[in-house]
C-alpha positions in Angstrom: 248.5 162.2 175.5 247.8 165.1 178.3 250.0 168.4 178.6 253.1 166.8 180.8 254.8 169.7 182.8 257.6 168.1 184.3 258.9 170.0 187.6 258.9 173.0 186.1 258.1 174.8 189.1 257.6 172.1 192.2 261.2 170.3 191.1 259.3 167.3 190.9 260.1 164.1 188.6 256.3 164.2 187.6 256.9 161.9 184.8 258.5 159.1 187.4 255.7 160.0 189.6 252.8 158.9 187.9 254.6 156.0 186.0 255.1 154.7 189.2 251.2 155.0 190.6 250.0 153.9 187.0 252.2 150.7 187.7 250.6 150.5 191.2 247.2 151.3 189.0 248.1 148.6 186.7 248.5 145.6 188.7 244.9 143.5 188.4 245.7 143.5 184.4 249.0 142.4 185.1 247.4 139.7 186.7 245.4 139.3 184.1 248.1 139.5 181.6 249.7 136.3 183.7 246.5 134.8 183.8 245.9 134.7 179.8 249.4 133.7 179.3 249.2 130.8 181.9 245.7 129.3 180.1 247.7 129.7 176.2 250.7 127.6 177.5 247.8 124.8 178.8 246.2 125.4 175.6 249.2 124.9 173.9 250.1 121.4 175.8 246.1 120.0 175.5 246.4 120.6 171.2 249.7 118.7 171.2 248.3 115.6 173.6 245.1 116.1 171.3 247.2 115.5 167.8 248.8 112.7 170.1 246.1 111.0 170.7 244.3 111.4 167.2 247.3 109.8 165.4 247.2 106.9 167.9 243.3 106.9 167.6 243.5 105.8 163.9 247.0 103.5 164.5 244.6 101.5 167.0 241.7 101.4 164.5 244.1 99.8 162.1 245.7 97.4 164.8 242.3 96.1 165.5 242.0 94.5 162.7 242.3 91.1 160.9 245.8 90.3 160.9 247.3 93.7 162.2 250.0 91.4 163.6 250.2 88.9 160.6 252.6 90.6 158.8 254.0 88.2 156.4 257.0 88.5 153.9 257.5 87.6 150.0 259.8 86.1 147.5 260.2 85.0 144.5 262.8 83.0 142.0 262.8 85.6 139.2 262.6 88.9 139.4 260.7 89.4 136.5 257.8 88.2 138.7 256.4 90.5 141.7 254.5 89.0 144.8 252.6 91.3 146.9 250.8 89.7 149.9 248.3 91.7 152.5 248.9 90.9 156.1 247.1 87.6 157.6 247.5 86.9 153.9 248.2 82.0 154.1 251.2 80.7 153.7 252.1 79.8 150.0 254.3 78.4 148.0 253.9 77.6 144.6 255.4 77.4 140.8 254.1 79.7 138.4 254.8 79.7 134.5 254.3 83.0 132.6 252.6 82.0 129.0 252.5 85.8 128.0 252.3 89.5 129.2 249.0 91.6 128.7 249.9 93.9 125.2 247.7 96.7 124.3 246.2 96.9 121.0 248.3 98.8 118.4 247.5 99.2 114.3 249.7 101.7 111.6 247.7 103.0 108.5 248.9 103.1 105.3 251.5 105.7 104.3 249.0 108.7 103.0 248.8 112.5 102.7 245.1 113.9 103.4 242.7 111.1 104.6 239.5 110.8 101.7 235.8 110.6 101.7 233.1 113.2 102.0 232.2 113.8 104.0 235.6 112.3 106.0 234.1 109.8 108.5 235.7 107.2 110.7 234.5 104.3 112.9 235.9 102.9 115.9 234.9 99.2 116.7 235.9 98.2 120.2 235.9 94.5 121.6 232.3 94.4 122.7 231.2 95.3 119.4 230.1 99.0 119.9 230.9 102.0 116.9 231.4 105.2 117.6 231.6 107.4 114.6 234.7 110.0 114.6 234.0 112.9 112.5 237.7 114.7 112.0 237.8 118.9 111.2 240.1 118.4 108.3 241.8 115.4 106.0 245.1 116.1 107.3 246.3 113.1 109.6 247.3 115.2 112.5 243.6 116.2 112.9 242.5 112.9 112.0 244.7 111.8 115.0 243.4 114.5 117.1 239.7 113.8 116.8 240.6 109.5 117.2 242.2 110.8 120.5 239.3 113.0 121.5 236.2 110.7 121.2 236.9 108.8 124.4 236.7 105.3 122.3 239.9 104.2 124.4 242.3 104.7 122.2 245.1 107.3 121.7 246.2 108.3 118.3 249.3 109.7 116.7 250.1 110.9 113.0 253.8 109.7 112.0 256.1 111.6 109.5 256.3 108.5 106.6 258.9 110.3 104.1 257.3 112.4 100.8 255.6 111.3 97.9 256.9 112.0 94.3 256.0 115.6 94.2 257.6 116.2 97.7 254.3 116.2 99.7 254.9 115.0 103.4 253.5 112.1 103.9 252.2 110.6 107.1 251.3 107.1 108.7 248.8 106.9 111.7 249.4 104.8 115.0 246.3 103.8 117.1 247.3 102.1 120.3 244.5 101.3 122.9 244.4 103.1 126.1 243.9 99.6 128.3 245.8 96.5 127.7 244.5 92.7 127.0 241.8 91.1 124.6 239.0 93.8 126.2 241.6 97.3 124.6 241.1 95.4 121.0 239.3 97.7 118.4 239.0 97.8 114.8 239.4 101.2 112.9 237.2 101.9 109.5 236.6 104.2 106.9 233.3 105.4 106.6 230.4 105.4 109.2 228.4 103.3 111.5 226.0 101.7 108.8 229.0 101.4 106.5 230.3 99.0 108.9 227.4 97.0 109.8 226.5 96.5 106.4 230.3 95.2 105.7 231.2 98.2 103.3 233.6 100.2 105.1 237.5 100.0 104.8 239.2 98.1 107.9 242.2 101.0 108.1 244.4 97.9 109.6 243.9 95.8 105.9 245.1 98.3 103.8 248.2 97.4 101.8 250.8 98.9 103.4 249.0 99.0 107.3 249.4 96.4 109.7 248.0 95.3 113.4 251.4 95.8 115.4 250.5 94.5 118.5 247.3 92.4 119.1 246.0 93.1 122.3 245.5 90.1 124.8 245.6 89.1 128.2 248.1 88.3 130.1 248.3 84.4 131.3 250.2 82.3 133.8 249.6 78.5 134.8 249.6 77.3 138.0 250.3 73.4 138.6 251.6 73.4 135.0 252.3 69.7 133.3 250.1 67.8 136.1 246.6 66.8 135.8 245.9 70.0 138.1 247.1 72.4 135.9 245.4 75.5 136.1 245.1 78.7 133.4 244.4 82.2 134.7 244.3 85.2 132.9 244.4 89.1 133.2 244.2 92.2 131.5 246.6 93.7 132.8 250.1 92.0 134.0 248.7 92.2 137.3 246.9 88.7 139.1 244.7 90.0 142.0 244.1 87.7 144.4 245.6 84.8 142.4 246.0 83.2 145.9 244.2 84.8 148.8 245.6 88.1 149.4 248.3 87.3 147.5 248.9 89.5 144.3 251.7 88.9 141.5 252.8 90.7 138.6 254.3 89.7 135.6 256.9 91.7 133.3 258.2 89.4 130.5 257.1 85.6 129.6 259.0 82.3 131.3 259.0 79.2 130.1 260.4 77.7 133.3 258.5 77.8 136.1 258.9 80.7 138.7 259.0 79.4 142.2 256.8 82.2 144.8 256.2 81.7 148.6 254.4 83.8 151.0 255.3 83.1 154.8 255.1 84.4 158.2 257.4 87.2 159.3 257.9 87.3 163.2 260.3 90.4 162.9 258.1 92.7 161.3 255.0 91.4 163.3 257.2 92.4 166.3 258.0 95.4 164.9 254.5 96.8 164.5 253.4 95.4 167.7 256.7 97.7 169.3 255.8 100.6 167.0 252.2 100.6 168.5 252.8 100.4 172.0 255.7 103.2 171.9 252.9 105.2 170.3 251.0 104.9 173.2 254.3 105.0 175.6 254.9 108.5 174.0 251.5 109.7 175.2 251.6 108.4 178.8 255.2 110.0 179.3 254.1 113.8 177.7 250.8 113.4 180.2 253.8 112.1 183.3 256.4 114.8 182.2 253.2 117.8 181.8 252.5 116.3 185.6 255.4 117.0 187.1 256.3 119.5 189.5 259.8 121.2 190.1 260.9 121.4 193.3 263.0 124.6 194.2 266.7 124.6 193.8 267.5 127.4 195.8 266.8 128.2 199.2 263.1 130.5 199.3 262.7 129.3 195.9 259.1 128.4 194.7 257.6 124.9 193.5 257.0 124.7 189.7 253.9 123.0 189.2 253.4 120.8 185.7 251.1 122.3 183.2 248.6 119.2 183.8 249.1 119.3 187.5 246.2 119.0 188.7 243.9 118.5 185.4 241.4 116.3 186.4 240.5 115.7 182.3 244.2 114.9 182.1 244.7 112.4 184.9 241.5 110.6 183.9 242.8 110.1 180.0 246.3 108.5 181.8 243.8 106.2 184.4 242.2 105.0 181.0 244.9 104.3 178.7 246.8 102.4 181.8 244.0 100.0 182.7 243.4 100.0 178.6 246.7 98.5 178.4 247.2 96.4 180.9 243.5 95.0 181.8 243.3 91.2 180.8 241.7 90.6 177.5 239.1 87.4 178.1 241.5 86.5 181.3 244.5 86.9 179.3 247.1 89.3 180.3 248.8 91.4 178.1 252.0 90.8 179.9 251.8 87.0 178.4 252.6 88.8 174.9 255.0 91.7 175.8 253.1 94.2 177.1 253.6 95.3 180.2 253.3 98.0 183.0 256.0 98.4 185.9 254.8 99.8 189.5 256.2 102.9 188.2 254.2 103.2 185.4 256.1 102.9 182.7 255.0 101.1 179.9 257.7 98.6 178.3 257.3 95.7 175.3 259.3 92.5 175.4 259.8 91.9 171.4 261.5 88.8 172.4 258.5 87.6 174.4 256.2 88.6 171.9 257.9 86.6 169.4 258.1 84.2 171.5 254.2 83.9 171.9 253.7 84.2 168.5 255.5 80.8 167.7 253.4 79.5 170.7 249.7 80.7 170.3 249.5 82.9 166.8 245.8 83.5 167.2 245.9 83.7 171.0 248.2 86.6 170.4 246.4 88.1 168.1 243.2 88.1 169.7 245.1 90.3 172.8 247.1 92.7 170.6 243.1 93.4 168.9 241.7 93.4 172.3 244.2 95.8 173.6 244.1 98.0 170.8 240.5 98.5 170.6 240.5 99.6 174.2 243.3 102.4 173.4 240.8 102.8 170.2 237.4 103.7 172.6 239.3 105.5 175.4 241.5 108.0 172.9 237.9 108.5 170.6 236.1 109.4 173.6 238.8 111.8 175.0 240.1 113.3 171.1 236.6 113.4 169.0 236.7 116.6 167.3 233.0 117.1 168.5 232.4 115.6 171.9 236.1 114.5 172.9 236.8 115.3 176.6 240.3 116.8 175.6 238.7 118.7 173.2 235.9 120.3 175.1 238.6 121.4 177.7 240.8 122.9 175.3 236.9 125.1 174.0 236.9 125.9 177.2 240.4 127.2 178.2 240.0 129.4 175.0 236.5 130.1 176.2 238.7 131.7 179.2 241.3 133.4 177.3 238.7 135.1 175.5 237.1 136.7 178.5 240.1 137.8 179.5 241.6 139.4 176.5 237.6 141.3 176.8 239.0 142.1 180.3 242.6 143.3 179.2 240.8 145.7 176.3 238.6 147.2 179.2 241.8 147.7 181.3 243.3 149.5 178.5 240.9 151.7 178.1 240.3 152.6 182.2 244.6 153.1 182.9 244.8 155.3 179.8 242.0 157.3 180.9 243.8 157.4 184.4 247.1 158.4 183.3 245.3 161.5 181.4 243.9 162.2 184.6 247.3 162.4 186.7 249.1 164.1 183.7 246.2 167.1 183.9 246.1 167.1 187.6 250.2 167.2 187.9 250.4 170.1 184.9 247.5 171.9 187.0 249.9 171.6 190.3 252.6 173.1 188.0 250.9 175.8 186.6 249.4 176.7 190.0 252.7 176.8 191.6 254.0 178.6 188.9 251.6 181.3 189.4 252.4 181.3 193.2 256.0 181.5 192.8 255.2 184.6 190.1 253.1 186.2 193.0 255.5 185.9 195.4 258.5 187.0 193.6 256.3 190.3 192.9 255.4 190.5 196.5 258.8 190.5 197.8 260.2 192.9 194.8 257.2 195.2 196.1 258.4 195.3 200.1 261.9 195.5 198.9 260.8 198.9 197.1 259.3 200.1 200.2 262.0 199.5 202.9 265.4 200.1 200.7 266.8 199.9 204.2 265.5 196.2 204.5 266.4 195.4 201.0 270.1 196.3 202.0 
């Protein structure tokens, strides 16, 4: 910061002089200022109708396909039995009978205290047949359990405190339970190694006096049709049926003897519903681009006009053009206003959920083939305006902060040039200060200099 001399000799307010030419100085980066902050609000407004039109990018992808208006809905006569059905999934209804639940394999060992042989090696056979030999760090069951854990044989072992023996040694039991349920988790656990067991001389751990198989694994299995010539067996190995009818999926918890009524059927409230949900998505966008439009008139006599932060935008106004005609341009001669969806000479985008319901009863696949029409129109026009690459929205939004950027390089330079000016004014005021200074010192001398000459005058 220069030497400030403020008045000292002139009387002046130096310091309220040159603030007020470096404000005068300082206008074209005020300007500038406005400028940068004008582009960040429309930078602002373009990444929010970006996100906007993203999120309904992927909601049309997903309305444009198979049954994206077949929602359907589910029940079933016990609870112990869950239905699951994908949209578009037929109509169904049918008894089940549960014969069984999937069970995962589960065997205890003997009660023992150190596991024997030397050196201590164990074999897991699975269901297909395959060993893989296990060899333990120690005798002591939890180790042995450990290592039965570790080998990635599908199984998960644990040791078991089993009481003491006769000289008050713990002892322990082992539980093996297979990692996957049904008849394909089954193993068999020996004593001794791989050739042991294929040559039929190794201990099965499960036929030891004293050890038992818990739990044999198996599938689970239902019947459909059951006591008619049609009856029908299907299994799983897991309590799960996938795609026991088409796109239908059930799950079973516990056994039934009686049979367990299940239906699949149309549901006209939720297919209204996502049909609603989807077009407010796009109504949501259309208003934000009408409301970012919009300019305020003044309230006020001499007041200004407010424009809208998309007034103007040619990007912007094309994106609304598209998404309108994408909305309510017939789809193979059919209008979407048949089904709902509909534009009014103001622009405002409405959906009848009565009318679409309505439709639905009338024409299913007619009104499906619309809603996918419609939404793979809003699908193109928000991917060619949103795409994170080449989207039209997008490359306006590079380009606005393209601008900012050359102006903040702008504001920097501006900086730089009024600080260097206000140094200049502060040296050239404290120059007019000191120079006055000296003035008024000479004159003072001068006139103390006459007054010694002509007393007479002085008096």
């Amino acid at each position: 910061m220069g030497l400030q001399i403020d008045g000292l000799a002139s009387g002046l307010d130096t310091k309220a002089i040159i603030d007020a030419l470096m404000n005068v100085e300082a206008i074209p980066r005020t300007l500038l200022k406005a400028k940068s902050d004008d582009r960040q609000v429309i930078i602002t407004q373009l990444r929010s109708l970006n996100t906007a039109l993203q999120g309904l990018f992927t909601s049309a992808k997903d309305a444009t396909g198979v049954g994206a208006v077949a929602q359907v809905r589910t029940s079933s006569s016990d609870p112990s039995l869950a239905v699951t059905a994908a949209a578009g999934s037929a109509a169904v209804s049918s008894d089940i009978v549960v014969d069984r639940t999937a069970t995962a394999h589960t065997v205890v060992t003997r009660t023992t205290g150190a596991f024997t042989g030397d050196p201590l090696v164990l074999t897991i056979q699975n269901a297909a047949g395959e060993l893989v030999e296990v060899t333990p760090s120690s005798s002591a069951p939890a180790d042995v359990a450990r290592a039965l854990t570790d080998a990635g044989a599908g199984i998960v072992a644990s040791a078991v405190s089993a009481g003491t023996d006769a000289d008050g040694q713990p002892l322990f039991r082992l539980q093996i339970t297979a990692t996957q349920t049904g008849a394909q988790g089954s193993f068999r656990l020996y004593s001794g190694d791989a050739a042991s067991v294929t040559a039929g001389t190794a201990t099965d751990l499960a036929a030891e006096p004293g050890a038992a198989v818990i739990t044999q694994g198996q599938d689970a299995q239902v019947r459909l049709w059951a006591g008619t010539p049609a009856e029908m067996t299907v299994t799983s190995d897991d309590n799960t049926f996938t795609d026991l009818f088409p796109g239908v999926d059930i799950t079973v918890s516990k056994a039934s003897t009686a049979p367990i009524t299940v239906s699949v059927s149309a549901d006209p409230a939720a297919r209204a519903k996502a049909a609603g949900e989807f077009v407010s998505q796009i109504k949501a966008v259309l208003t934000g681009i009408a409301n970012g439009s919009k300019a305020t008139a003044p309230t006020t006599a001499g007041g200004s006009t407010t424009l809208g932060v998309f007034t103007g935008d040619s990007t912007v106004r094309a994106l609304q053009l598209a998404l309108t005609n994408a909305v309510q341009h017939p789809v193979d001669a059919v209008s979407p206003s048949t089904i709902g969806i509909s534009i009014d000479r103001y622009g405002v985008l409405s959906f009848d959920e009565k009318k679409f319901t309505a439709a639905l009863e009338a024409d299913e696949a007619s009104v499906e083939a619309v809603f996918a029409g419609v939404a793979a129109r809003v699908q193109q026009t928000t991917d060619q305006y949103s795409d994170k690459y080449d989207g039209l929205v997008t490359a306006r939004i590079t380009g606005q902060e393209g601008e900012v950027n050359r102006i903040a390089d702008q504001l920097e330079r501006w900086d730089v040039r009024l600080e260097m000016r206000r140094s200049t004014l502060e040296r050239t005021y404290a120059s007019l200060e000191t120079m006055l200074s000296r003035l008024q010192s000479q004159s003072d001398y001068l006139t103390s200099q006459l007054n010694a000459l002509n007393p007479s005058s002085s008096k």
